[in-house]
C-alpha positions in Angstrom: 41.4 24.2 71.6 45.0 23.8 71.7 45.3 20.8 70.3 48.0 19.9 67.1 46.4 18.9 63.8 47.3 18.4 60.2 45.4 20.1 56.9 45.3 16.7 54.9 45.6 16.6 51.2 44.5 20.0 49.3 44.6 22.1 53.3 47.6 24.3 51.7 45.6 25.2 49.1 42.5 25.4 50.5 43.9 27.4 53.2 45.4 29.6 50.8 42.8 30.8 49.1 40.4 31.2 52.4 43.3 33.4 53.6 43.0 35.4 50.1 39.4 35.8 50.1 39.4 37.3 53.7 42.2 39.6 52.4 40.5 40.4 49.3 43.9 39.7 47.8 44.7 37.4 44.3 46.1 33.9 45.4 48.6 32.3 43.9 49.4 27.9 44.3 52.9 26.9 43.5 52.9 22.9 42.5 55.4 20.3 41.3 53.4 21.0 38.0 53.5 24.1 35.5 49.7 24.7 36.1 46.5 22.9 34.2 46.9 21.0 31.4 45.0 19.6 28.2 45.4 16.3 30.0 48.1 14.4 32.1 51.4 15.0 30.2 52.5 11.5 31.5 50.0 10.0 29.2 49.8 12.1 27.0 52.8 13.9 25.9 51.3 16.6 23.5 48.9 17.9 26.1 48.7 21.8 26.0 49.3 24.1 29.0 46.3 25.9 29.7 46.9 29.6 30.1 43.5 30.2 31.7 40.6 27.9 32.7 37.3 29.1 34.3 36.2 28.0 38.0 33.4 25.7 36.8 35.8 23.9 34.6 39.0 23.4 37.5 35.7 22.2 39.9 35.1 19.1 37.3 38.9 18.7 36.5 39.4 18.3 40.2 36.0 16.0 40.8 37.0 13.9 37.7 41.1 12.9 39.1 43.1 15.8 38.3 45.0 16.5 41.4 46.1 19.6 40.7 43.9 22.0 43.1 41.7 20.4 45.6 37.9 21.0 44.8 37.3 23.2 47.7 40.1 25.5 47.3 38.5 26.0 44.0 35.1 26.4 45.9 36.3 28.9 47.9 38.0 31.3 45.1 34.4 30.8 42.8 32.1 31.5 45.8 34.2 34.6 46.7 35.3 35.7 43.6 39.1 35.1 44.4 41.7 35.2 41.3 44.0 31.9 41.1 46.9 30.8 39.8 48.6 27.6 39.5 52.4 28.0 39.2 55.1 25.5 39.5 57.6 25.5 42.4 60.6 24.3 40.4 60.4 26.7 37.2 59.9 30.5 36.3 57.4 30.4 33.7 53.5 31.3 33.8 51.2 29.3 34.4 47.2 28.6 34.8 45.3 31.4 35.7 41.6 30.4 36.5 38.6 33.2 36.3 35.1 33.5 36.4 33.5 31.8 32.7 32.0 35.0 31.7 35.6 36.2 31.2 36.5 33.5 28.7 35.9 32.5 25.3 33.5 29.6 25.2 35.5 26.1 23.7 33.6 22.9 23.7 36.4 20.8 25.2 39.0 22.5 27.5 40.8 18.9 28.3 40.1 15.2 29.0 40.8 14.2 32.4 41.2 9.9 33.5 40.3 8.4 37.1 41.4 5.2 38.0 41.2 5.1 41.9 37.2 4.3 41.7 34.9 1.1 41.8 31.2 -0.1 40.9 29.0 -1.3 42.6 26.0 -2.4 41.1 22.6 -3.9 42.9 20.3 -5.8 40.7 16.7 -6.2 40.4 15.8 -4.0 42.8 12.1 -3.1 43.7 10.5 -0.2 41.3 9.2 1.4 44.3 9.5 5.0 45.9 12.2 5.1 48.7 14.6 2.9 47.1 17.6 5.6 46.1 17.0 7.2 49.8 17.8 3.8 51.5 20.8 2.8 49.6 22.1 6.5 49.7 21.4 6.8 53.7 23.1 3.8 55.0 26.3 4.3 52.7 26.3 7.8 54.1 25.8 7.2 57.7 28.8 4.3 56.8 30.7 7.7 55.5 30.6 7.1 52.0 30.2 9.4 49.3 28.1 8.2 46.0 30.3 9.8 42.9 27.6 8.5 40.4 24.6 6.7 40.4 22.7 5.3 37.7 19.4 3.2 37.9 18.3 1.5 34.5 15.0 -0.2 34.1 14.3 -4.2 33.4 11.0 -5.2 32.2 9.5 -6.8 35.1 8.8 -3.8 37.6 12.4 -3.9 38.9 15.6 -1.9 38.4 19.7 -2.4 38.7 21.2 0.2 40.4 25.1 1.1 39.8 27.0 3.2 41.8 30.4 5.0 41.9 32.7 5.4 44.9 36.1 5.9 45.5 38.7 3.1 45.5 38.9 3.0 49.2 35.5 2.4 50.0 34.4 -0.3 47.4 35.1 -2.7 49.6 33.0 -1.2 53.1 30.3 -0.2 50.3 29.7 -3.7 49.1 29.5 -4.9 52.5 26.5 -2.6 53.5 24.9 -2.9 50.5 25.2 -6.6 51.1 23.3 -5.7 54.0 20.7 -3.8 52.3 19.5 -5.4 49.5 16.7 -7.1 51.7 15.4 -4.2 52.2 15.2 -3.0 49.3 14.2 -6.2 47.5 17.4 -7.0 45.6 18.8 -10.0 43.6 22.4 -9.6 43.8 25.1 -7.2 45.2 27.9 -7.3 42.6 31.7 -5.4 42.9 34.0 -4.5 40.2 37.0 -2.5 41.6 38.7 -2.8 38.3 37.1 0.5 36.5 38.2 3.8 35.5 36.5 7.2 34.4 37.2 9.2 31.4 36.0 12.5 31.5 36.1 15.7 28.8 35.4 19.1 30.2 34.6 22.1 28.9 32.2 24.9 28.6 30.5 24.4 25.4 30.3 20.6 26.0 26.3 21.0 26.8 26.1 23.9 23.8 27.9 21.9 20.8 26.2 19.4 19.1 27.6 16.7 18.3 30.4 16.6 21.0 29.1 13.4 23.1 29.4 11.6 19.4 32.7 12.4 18.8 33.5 11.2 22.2 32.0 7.8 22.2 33.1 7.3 18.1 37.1 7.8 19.8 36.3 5.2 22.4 34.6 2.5 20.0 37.5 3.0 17.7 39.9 2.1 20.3 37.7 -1.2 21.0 36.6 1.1 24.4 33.3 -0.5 26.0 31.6 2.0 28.1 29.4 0.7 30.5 28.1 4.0 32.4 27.6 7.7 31.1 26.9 10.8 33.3 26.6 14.5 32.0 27.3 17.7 33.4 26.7 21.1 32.1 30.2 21.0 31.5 31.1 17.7 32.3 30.8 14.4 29.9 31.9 11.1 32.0 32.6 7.3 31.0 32.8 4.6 33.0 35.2 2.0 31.2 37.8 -0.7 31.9 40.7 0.4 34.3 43.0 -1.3 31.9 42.1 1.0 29.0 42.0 4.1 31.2 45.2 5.3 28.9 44.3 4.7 25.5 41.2 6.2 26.1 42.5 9.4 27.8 45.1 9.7 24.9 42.2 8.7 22.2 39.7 11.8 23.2 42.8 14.2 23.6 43.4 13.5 20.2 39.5 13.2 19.1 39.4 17.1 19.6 42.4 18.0 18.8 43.9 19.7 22.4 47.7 19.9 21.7 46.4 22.4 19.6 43.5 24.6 21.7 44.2 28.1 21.7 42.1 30.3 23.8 41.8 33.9 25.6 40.6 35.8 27.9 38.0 37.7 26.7 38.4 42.2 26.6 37.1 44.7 28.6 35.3 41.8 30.8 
């Protein structure tokens, strides 16, 4: 229609690999970054650069605050098969190739990833009745707000507290409707905390390994790490925690399981 427009954060990529997939061509992304890594070198030095990384895994490391590919770039190449590559810009070395899982060697933990620009929310004694998810999720969607988590625990008197996740941006509109809301829905309270984070490990074997979420919490408590929310993926383990101990917690797991150290390869004749 003529009309000038811009491609917002991750459209380079994104575009990229659309353009790829309609070519049937590899695509490669050249970053201010070598490719994917363990964890965020700038807190935590050791972190290993991954040679290879499946889609599934770059989908959560992108979800969880890696900013290294946007999530639907990553979409794109796993929906239509499209072979990646993260590569920096700045240096000639290789860098991150990301494939399809069946290629790989299963690991349990590929890297720990940290996200401080979130916020809870959190409504309590709500109504234990059908419908009560629906209307809290409907009017902060027709508001434009996306729910990254949601959690409902269970008190002993035929009502619930509800926590949710949301990005930094919108804690503040979210509290406001849900302000609005909790009539409806028969709440006590609407209460905000914009100062928490997310620690995350991610990995193919995390839902296949016993003993992994253990070994995750054990690194936090020994750090003196509260976690106040957990939610699991097939590959995925996430902790909500303090925004102030987003850090120590990131470097803690790297170190729980060992990363500066992961070694892992395609897999032949797949």
């Amino acid at each position: 229609d003529s009309q000038i427009t811009t491609l917002g954060r991750g459209g380079s990529d994104t575009t990229a690999t659309a353009l790829a997939a309609a070519l049937g061509v590899p695509c490669q992304i050249y970053t201010d970054v070598d490719g994917v890594f363990t964890a965020d070198p700038n807190i935590v030095p050791e972190a290993r650069l991954l040679d290879v990384i499946g889609y599934e895994e770059m989908l959560e490391y992108a979800a969880s605050g890696s900013k290294v590919l946007h999530p639907r770039c990553v979409e794109i190449a796993n929906k239509f098969n499209v072979p990646l590559e993260v590569r920096s810009s700045f240096r000639d070395v290789p860098g991150t190739a990301i494939v399809k899982e069946d290629r790989l060697e299963k690991v349990a933990i590929t890297g720990v990833t940290g996200d401080a620009k979130i916020g809870r929310l959190a409504l309590t004694r709500v109504r234990d009745v059908p419908g009560v998810a629906a209307k809290i999720s409907r009017a902060l969607g027709d508001a434009g707000i996306c729910i990254r988590l949601i959690i409902q625990g269970i008190n002993h008197d035929n009502s619930n507290d509800v926590s949710l996740i949301v990005a930094q941006d919108d804690v503040a509109k979210a509290g406001q409707i849900l302000k609005q809301v909790m009539g409806q829905v028969g709440a006590a309270e609407v209460k905000v905390d914009p100062d928490v984070a997310k620690v995350s490990i991610i990995g193919s074997g995390v839902s296949s390994t016993p003993g992994v979420a253990g070994r995750m919490f054990q690194a936090l408590a020994q750090e003196g790490i509260n976690i106040d929310l957990i939610s699991t993926s097939e590959v995925r383990i996430a902790c909500i925690i303090r925004k102030d101990q987003l850090q120590a917690a990131v470097r803690a797991v790297h170190r729980e399981f060992d990363l500066a150290n992961l070694e892992r390869k395609e897999l032949n004749g797949v």
